[in-house]
Backbone as CSV, one residue per row, in Angstrom:
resi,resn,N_x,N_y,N_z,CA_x,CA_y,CA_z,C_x,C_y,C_z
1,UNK,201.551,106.335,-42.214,200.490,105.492,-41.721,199.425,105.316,-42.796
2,UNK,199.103,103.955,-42.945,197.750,103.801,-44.157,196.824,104.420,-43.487
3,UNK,195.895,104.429,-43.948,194.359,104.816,-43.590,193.321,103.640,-44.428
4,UNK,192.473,103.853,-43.752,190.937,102.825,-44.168,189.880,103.548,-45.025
5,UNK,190.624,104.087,-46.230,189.710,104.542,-47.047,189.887,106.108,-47.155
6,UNK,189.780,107.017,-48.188,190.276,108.531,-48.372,189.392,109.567,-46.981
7,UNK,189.899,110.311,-46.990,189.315,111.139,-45.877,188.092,111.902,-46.536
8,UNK,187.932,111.856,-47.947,187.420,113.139,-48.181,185.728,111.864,-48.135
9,UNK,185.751,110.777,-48.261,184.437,110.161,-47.684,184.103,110.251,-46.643
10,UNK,184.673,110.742,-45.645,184.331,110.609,-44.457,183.534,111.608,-44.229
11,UNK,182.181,110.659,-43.098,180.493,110.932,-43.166,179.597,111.447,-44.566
12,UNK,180.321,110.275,-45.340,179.413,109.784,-46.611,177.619,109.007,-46.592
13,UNK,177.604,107.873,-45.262,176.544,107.592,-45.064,175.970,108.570,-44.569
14,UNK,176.593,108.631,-43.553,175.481,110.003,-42.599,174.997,110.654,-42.753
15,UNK,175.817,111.454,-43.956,175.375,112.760,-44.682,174.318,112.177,-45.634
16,UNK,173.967,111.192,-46.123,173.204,110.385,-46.901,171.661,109.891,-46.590
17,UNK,171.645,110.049,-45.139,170.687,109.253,-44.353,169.825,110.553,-44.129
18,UNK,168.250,110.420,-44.119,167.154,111.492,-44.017,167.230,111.949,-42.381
19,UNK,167.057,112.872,-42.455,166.489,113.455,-40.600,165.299,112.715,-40.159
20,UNK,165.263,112.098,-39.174,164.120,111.526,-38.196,164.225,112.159,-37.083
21,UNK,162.990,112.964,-36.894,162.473,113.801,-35.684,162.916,112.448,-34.601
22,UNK,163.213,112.588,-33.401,163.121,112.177,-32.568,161.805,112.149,-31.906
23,UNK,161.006,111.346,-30.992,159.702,111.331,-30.366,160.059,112.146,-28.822
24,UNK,158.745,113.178,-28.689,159.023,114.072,-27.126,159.097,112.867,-26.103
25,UNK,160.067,112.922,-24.908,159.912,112.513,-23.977,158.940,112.999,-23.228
26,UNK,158.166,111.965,-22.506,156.850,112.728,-21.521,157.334,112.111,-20.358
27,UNK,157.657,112.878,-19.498,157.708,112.135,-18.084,156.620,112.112,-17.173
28,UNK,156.843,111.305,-16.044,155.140,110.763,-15.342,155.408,112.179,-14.261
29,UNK,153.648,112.464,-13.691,153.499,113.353,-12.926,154.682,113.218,-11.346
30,UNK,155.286,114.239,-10.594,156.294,113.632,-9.935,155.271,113.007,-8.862
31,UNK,154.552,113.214,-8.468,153.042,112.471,-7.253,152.704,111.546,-7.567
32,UNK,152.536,111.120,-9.176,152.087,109.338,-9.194,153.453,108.740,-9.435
33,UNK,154.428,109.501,-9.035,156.021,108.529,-9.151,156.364,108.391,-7.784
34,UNK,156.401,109.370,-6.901,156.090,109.115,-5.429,155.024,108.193,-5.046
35,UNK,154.203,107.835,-6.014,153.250,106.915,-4.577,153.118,105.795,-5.539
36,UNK,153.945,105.392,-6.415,154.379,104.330,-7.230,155.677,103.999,-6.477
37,UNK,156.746,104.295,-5.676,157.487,104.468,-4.927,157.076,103.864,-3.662
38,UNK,156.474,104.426,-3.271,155.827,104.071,-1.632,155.671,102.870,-1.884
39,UNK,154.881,102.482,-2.474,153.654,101.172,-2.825,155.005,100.013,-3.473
40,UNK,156.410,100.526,-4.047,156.967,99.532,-4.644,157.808,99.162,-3.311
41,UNK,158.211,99.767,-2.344,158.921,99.991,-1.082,158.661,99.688,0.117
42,UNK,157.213,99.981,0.418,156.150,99.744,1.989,155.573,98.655,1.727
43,UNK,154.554,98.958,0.673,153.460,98.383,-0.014,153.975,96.497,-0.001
44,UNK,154.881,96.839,-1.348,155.129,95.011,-1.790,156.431,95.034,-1.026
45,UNK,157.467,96.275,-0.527,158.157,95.255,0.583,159.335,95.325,-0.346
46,UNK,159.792,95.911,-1.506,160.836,95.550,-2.490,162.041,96.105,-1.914
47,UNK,162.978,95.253,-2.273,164.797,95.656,-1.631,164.993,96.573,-2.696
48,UNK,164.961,97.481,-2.661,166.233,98.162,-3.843,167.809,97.592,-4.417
49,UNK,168.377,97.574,-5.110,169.631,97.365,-5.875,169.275,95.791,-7.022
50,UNK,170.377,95.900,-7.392,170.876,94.324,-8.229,170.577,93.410,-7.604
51,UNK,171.066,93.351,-6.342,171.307,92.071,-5.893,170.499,91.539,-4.420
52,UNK,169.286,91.285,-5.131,168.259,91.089,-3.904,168.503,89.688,-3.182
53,UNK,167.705,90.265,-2.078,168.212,88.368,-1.552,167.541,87.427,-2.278
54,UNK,166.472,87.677,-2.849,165.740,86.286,-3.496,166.013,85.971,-4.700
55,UNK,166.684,86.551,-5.440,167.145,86.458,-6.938,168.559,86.326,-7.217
56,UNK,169.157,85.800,-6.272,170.576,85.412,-6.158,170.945,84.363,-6.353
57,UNK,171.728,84.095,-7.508,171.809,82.595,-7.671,173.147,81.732,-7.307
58,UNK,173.114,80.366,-6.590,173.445,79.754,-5.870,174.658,79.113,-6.921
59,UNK,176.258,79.161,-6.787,177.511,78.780,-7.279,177.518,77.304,-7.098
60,UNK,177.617,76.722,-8.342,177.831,74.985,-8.398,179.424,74.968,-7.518
């Protein structure tokens, strides 16, 4: 079987490329995600999923 180039390059870029810290994830308090919840649900009334009734679009 050919191959796409010698093995002994393989993770030539990668190994090439500097470390970048990743940025901390901060997640929101779980109480202003609950009543960001309520308010998206009671409040404005929102359907949950994909496929709401009002954003459904109509087949020519």
């Amino acid at each position: 079987m050919a191959t796409h180039g010698s093995l002994t390059k393989a993770g030539k870029v990668r190994g090439q490329t500097p470390k970048v810290e990743g940025r901390k994830i901060v997640g929101t308090n779980s109480s202003l995600r609950n009543k960001s919840n309520f308010k998206k649900r009671f409040v404005l009334g929102r359907v949950p999923g994909q496929n709401k009734p009002g954003q459904r679009r109509k087949r020519r």
